[in-house]
C-alpha positions, 0 to 999 in steps of 0.5 A: 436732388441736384438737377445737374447730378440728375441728368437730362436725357429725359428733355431729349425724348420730350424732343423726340416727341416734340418733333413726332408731334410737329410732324403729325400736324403739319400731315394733317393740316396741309388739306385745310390750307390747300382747301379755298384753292382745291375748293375751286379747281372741283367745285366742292361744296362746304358739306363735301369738304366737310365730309372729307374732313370727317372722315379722317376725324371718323377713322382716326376716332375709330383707330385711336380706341385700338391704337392705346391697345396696339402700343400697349401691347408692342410698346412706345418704341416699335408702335410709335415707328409704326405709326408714323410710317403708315401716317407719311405714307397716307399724308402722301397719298393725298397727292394722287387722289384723283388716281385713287378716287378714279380706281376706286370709282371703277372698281365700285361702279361709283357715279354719285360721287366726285373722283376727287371727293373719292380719293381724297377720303380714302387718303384722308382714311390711311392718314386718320389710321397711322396719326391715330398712334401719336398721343397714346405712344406719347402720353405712354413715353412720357409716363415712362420717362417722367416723374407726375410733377413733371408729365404736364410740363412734359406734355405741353412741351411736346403737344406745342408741336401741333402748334409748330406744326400749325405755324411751319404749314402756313408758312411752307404749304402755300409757297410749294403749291403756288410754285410746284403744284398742290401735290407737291406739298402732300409729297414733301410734308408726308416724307418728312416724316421717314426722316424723323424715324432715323432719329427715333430709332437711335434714341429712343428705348425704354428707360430700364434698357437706356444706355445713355440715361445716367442712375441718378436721373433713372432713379428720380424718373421712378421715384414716384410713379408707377413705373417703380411699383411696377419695377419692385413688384415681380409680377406681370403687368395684368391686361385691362379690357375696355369693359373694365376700364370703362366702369370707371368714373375716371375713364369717363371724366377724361373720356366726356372731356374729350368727346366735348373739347377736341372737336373745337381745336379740330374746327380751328385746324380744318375750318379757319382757312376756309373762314378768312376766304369767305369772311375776308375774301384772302387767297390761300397766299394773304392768309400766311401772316394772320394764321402763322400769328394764330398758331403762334400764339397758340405756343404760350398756351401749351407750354404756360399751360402746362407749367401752370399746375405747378402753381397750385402743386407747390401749394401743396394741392395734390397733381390731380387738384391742382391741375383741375384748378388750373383747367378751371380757369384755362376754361373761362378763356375762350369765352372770348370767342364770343366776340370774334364775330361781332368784332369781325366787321371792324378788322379781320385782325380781331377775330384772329387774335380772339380765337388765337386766344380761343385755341391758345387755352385750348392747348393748355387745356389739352396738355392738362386733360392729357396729364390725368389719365397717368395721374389716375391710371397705372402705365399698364393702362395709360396708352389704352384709356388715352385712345378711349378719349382719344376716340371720344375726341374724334367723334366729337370732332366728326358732330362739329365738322358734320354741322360746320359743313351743313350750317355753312350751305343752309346760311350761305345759301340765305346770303347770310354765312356769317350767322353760321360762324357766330353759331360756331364760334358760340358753341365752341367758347362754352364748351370747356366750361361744360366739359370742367363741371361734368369732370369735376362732378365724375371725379370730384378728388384725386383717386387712382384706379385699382386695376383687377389682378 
């Protein structure tokens, strides 16, 4: 079919998510990058920090296992919109932490803990709640609006957004608390997304009820997804619980591969700010340039990535084969990271781009893992095992920042940080190849799940 007789209309709610995405990392990374400054002004220690840090990832973990469900069961449109309110309205509540950690403290005759430590994990709780909603609601959009051979490019598209998130807050959040104080930043970055919603509600609506998605490119959306089974078969959709969802293999493939992998980009996001002030001694305004170059290249990743399984599905691999092809090998790369340690005494420069290659295969990685729960699991349920995984990867992400923190306080307090990051970054290189083997060894071919009627 002629792409122009097509249509394009899908590309603009890849868009929509693009931005939703871009909006959410920028929410939740402006504390990493204001950390080495609020660090200073009270007196955190790398555990405190860490503790802050686990509890988004905590709460968030926790919410994504009902956030599949709550955009299940409201749908893409109303659940994302939801989603994104609560989130702005926690990233905004970061700038009067200190007035919730004092309330909170009163009201609960809290002495052992810092005011600030207080209000920064109850801001970082709201937030963990609402960006909980993003993935399921995008991974379930685009399973409505794309054909399988196009969800991974789809997927890395509007996942490159963590990306332009990643780069736009170095850019923009140390400029705006150097000049306007560190609650400005929380201010603005969080009502950034209010804006982003009056778009959504304009655009936004589910492909059959699309005014502005011509017949032809609605025709080649359904051609050979599920949405068209769904469409030719009166009957409801059933609804699947947990339970039964998890007594699949294929729940657990993407659930471990979440669980082991999500927590390295998650100590990247949280903890490289931190890593260039105490290896490298920068302020929070040198580390613009080399992270704003680490995030960039971390684009490549996502949307190459994506585009990679391409390779093998034209060879005649099913999408399921060829992506795990193409994961094995996005594996192997951050390896890498294994030397960005040693290499570190020469230039702060090669550590950057050794985990900028690190996290650039993370993101490929990502935008792939993403892609197979539509290719095994019908839309009824791709929302919900999404926020399984989801969960999984929170989790994970709680156990690396956890041990991140307590590794740092016991080898600095040996005069020895450095050690702790080579234990890091070590963990970190290997973790995808675990991940790939057991995926491979749960669902070894491509099989699509038979939900109950």
């Amino acid at each position: 079919m002629n792409k122009q007789r097509i249509g394009s209309y899908r590309w603009t709610i890849c868009a929509l998510l693009f931005f939703a995405t871009t909006v959410n990392y920028l929410d939740r990374q402006v504390l990493s990058l204001l950390h080495p400054m609020l660090e200073d002004q009270f007196g955190w220690t790398n555990s405190d920090y860490a503790d802050i840090t686990a509890t988004f990832q905590f709460v968030y973990a926790v919410s994504m296992l009902f956030a599949g469900r709550f955009i299940d069961k409201l749908g893409t449109k109303k659940g994302l919109a939801i989603a994104i309110i609560v989130w702005s309205l926690g990233a905004i509540a970061h700038a009067y932490a200190i007035e919730m950690g004092q309330m909170a403290a009163d009201l609960f005759s809290i002495q052992t803990v810092s005011v600030s430590i207080i209000g920064f994990i109850l801001a970082r709780a709201i937030l963990g709640i609402g960006e909980a909603g993003n993935f399921p609601a995008a991974i379930k959009a685009t399973a409505e609006y794309f054909p399988k051979k196009e969800r991974a490019l789809a997927t890395g598209i509007f996942n490159s957004g963590t990306n332009v998130g990643a780069i736009l807050a170095p850019l923009t959040v140390p400029w705006m608390a150097i000049n306007w104080g560190w609650q400005s930043a929380f201010l603005i970055v969080g009502a950034v997304g209010f804006l982003w919603l009056i778009f959504w509600f304009i655009y936004y609506d589910s492909p059959e009820k699309q005014k502005r998605l011509s017949k032809p490119e609605l025709d080649y959306i359904l051609s050979d997804s599920i949405l068209a089974e769904n469409k030719s078969s009166q009957t409801p959709q059933p609804k699947v619980s947990w339970l039964i969802l998890l007594k699949f293999k294929q729940t657990w493939s993407f659930t471990i591969g979440k669980f082991l992998t999500d927590g390295v980009w998650w100590f990247f996001l949280f903890w490289l700010p931190s890593y260039l002030k105490s290896q490298y001694h920068m302020q929070t305004s040198e580390m613009v340039l080399p992270l704003t170059v680490l995030y960039s290249m971390t684009m490549f990743g996502s949307i190459g990535g994506g585009a990679f399984p391409m390779y093998f599905i034209n060879k005649g691999y099913s999408a399921y084969d060829g992506r795990m092809r193409a994961m094995l090998i996005i594996a192997l790369f951050p390896l890498v990271i294994l030397a960005a340690q040693p290499l570190g005494q020469y230039s702060f420069w090669l550590p950057v781009i050794l985990i900028g290659i690190g996290a650039s295969a993370h993101q490929a990685w990502s935008a792939n893992i993403f892609s197979t729960v539509s290719d095994m699991f019908p839309k009824a349920a791709t929302a919900t095992v999404t926020g399984i995984g989801g969960m999984a990867g929170g989790i994970g992400g709680v156990l690396i920042s956890k041990l991140g923190g307590k590794l740092f306080d016991y080898y600095q307090g040996l005069g020895s940080l450095q050690t702790g990051y080579l234990i890091m970054f070590s963990i970190c290189s290997v973790m995808y190849l675990i991940a790939w083997c057991i995926m491979k060894l749960l669902v070894p071919k491509m099989k699509v799940v038979n939900l109950p009627k």
